[in-house]
N, C-alpha and C positions, 0 to 999 in steps of 0.2 A: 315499540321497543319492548323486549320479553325482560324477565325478571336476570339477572347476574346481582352473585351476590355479593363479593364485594363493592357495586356500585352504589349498592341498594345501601350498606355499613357507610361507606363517605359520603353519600348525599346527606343521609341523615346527620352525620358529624357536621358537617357543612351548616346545615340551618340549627342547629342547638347550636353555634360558636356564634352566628349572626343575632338568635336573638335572644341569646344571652347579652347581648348589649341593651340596655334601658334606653340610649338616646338611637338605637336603629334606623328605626321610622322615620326621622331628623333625615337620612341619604335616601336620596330617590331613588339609587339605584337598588338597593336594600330593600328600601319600600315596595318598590314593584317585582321583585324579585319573589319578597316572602309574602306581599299582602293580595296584589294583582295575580300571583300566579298560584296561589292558594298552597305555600308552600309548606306548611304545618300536615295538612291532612294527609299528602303527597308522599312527603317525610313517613308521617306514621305507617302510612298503607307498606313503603318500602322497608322497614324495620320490621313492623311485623311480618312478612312476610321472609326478612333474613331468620328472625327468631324460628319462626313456625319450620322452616327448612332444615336450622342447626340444631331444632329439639333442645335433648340433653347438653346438648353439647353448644351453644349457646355460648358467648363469653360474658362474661362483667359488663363488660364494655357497652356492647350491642344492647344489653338488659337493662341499662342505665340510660340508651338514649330512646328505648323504648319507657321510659318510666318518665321520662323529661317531658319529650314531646307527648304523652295522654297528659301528664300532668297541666301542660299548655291547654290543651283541646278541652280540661275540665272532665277526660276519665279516667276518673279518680280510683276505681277497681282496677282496671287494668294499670294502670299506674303504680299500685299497692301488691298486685302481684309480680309485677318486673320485679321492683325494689326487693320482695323480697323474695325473690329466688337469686338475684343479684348478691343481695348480704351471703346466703348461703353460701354461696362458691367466692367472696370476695378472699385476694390472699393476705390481706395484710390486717391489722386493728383500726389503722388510721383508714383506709378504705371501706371498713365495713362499716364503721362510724360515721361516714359522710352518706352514705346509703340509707341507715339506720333516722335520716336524722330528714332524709326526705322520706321514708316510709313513715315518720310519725306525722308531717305534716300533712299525709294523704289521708289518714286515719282521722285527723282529725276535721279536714273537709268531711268525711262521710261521718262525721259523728260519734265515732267508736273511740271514745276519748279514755274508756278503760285498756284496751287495747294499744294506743299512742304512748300511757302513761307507761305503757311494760317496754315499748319499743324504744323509747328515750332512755328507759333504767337497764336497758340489756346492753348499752354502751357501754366498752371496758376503755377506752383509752381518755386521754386528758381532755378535759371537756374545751368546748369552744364559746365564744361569745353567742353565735348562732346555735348548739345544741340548747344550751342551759336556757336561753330565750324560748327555743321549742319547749325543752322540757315542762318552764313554769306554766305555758299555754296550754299545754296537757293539764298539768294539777289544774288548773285553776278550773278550766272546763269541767275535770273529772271531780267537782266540787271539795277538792284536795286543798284548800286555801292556805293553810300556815306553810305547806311543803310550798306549795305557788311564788310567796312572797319571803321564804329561805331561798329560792335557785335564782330571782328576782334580783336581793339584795348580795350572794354573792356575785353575781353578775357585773352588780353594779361597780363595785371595790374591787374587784379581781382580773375581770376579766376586758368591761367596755376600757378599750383604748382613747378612744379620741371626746371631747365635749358630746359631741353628735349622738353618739355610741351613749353614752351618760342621760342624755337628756331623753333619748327613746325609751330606755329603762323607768326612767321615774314618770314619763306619761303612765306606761302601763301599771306600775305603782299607784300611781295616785289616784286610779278607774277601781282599785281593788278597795284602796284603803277609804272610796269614797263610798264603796258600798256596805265596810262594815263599820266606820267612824266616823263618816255624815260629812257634811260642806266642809268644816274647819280642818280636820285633819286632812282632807285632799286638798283644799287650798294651799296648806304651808308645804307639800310634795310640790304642787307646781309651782309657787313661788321660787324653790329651790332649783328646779328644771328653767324657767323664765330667766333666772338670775345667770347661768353659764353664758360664755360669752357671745356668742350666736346659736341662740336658741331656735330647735326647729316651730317651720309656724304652725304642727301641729300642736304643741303646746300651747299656742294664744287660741288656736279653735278650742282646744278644750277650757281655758279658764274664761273663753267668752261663752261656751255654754256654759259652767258651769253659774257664769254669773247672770246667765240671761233666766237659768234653772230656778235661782231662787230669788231673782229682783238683786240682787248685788252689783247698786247702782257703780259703785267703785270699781271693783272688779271687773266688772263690764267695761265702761270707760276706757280704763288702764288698758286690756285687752285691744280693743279697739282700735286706740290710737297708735297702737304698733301696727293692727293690721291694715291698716289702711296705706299702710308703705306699701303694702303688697296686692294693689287695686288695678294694676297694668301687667299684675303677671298673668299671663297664659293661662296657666296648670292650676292655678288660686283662686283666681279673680272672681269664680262664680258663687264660693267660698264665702270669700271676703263681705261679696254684695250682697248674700242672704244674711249673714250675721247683721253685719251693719242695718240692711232695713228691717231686720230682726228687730232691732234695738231700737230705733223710731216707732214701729209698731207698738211696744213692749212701754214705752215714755210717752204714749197717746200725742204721737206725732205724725198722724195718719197723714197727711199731706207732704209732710217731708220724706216719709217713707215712698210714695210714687213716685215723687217729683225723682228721686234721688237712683229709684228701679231704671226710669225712662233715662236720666243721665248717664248712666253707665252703658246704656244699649244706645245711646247716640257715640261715646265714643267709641265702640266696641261693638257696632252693630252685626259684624261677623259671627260674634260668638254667641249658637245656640242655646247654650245654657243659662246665658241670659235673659234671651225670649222663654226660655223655660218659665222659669222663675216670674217674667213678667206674666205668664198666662195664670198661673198657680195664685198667683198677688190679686188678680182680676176675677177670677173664679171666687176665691174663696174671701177677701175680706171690701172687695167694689164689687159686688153682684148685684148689687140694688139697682144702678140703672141698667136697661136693656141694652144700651150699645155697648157696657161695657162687655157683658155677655158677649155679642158678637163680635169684639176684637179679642177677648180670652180665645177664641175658636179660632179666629184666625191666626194668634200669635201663635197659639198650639200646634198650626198644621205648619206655617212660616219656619217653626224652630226645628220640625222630622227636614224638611226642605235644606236649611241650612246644612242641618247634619251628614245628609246625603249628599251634598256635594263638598263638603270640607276631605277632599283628598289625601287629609295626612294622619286618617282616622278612619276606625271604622264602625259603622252606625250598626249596633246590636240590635236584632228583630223585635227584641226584648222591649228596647228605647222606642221605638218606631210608634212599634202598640201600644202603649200607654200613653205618651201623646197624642196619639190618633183619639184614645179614649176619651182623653181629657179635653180635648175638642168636641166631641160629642157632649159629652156630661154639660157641657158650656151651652151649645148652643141650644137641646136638646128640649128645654120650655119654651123656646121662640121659635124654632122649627123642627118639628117630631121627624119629617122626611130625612132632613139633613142629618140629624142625628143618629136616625137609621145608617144611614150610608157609612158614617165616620165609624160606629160601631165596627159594621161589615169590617170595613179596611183592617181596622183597628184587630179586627181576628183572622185577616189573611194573613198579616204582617205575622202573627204570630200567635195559632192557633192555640198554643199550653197558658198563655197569660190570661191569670184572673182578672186585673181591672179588666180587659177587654171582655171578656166574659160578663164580667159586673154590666159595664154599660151596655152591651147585649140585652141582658136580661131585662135590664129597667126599660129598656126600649120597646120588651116584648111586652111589659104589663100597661104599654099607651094605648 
């Protein structure tokens, strides 16, 4: 089928509406629509190719679902120039502001955080809960901190609507204020986040690190025992069970800390990231004996396996090789062949990744 242009404009509208939805993936039909038929790049190629057609002449519109969909794909250049030829020609304040406000966010993937901070401050119309959010993320990066933590705390009184909205605010608050007024004053921020009436569980990962950070046996605890409600969720669970045998490791409770890795992968033997975590457990603090080496290598390769056929997901080349690696690194004092090989994979999977590279190399000096 040859290019038409406006087919090329509604397909692409078509997959930015679909996975603009968070729970998508959740619909099979969805899923094999946008993951099985690789409909993101498909998308792009057709956009860009409306854009490159209508040149100048180019709409808003069209410019914004080419900034969407690179911004999906992770190209973040082309992303940064849609958006802002988009602001250019937008007609209104409110539109050029919702533009303006993904151009800072792409600015800021690439780093150019003094550049982000102009792009957030060229906004003229009433700010949003989500610009002022971008905006503080600018200063803060752009080592701007009192501006950071003013767009922060208006935010927080002005703008967040709901608990939810309040409680994301004071996480990011209490990361700022724990770098320049130490444990106590970011503990009494998440106290106050903790304390709203359904707090999200991002706030208990942060005041369980923070208390695993400096031995704050309490804080830990406390942390803890809220998360462990959330030891069967899906999207959690992997979370949860690093913290947790965190915290046994961390109270010289080396025993309870396995026993407790291997219990959650017996109820939840599906879920890869928990053979993750158990290869990483085995590698790094059971290496002393020789078998357990060779079941860290094998859980290693068990957990790429799981991943690649969990169908409602999709396994980053990224993820692959570094597992692969870390299979190698495992086995790689008790057999130098094998280890060889697992490297190899471990750089097919994905030739730009360092560990794989790393364990390559230490493979090369056998």
């Amino acid at each position: 089928l040859g290019y038409h242009r406006e087919t090329a404009l509604g397909y692409a509208h078509w997959v930015c509406s679909i996975v603009d939805q968070d729970n998508y993936a959740e619909n099979d039909r969805y899923r094999f629509a946008i993951d099985a038929m690789a409909a993101l790049p498909v998308a792009h190629n057709c956009i860009v190719w409306h854009c490159a057609d209508l040149a100048e002449r180019s709409s808003t519109i069209a410019l914004c679902f080419l900034g969407n969909l690179s911004n999906r794909l992770g190209l973040w250049r082309t992303a940064s120039e849609a958006y802002r030829r988009a602001a250019d020609i937008a007609t209104t304040p409110e539109a050029k502001d919702r533009i303006l406000c993904d151009l800072g966010h792409c600015l800021m993937k690439q780093q150019r955080y003094e550049e982000a901070v102009q792009c957030y401050e060229s906004m003229v119309g009433v700010p949003s809960y989500r610009a002022l959010v971008g905006r503080a993320q600018a200063y803060f990066h752009a080592a701007q901190y009192e501006q950071s933590y003013a767009e922060y705390e208006q935010c927080l009184h002005h703008l967040a609507e709901t608990d939810e909205q309040k409680a994301y605010v004071l996480i990011a608050m209490s990361a700022m204020v724990y770098a320049f007024h130490g444990q106590d004053a970011a503990k009494t921020v998440l106290f106050q986040c903790i304390a709203q009436p359904q707090p999200p569980i991002e706030a208990l990962f942060s005041a369980c690190a923070l208390g695993l950070l400096h031995k704050d046996a309490m804080l830990t605890e406390l942390a803890i025992k809220e998360l462990r409600k959330y030891e069967d969720d899906p999207m959690h669970n992997h979370h949860v069970v690093y913290f947790v045998s965190e915290f046994y490791w961390q109270t010289k409770q080396p025993r309870k800390c396995y026993t407790y890795l291997l219990s959650q992968i017996h109820r939840h033997p599906y879920r890869p990231k928990l053979w993750q975590q158990l290869a990483i457990a085995l590698l790094t603090r059971y290496r002393t004996k020789e078998n357990n080496l060779r079941l860290a290598c094998s859980v290693a390769q068990g957990a790429v396996i799981l991943d690649l056929n969990d169908r409602k997901r999709t396994t980053r080349a990224k993820d692959a090789s570094r597992w692969l690696a870390v299979a190698s690194e495992a086995i790689r004092p008790l057999d130098a062949k094998m280890g060889r090989v697992l490297a190899q994979k471990a750089l097919h999977a994905d030739p730009t990744n360092r560990v794989a590279w790393g364990a390559f190399v230490q493979m090369g000096d056998k």
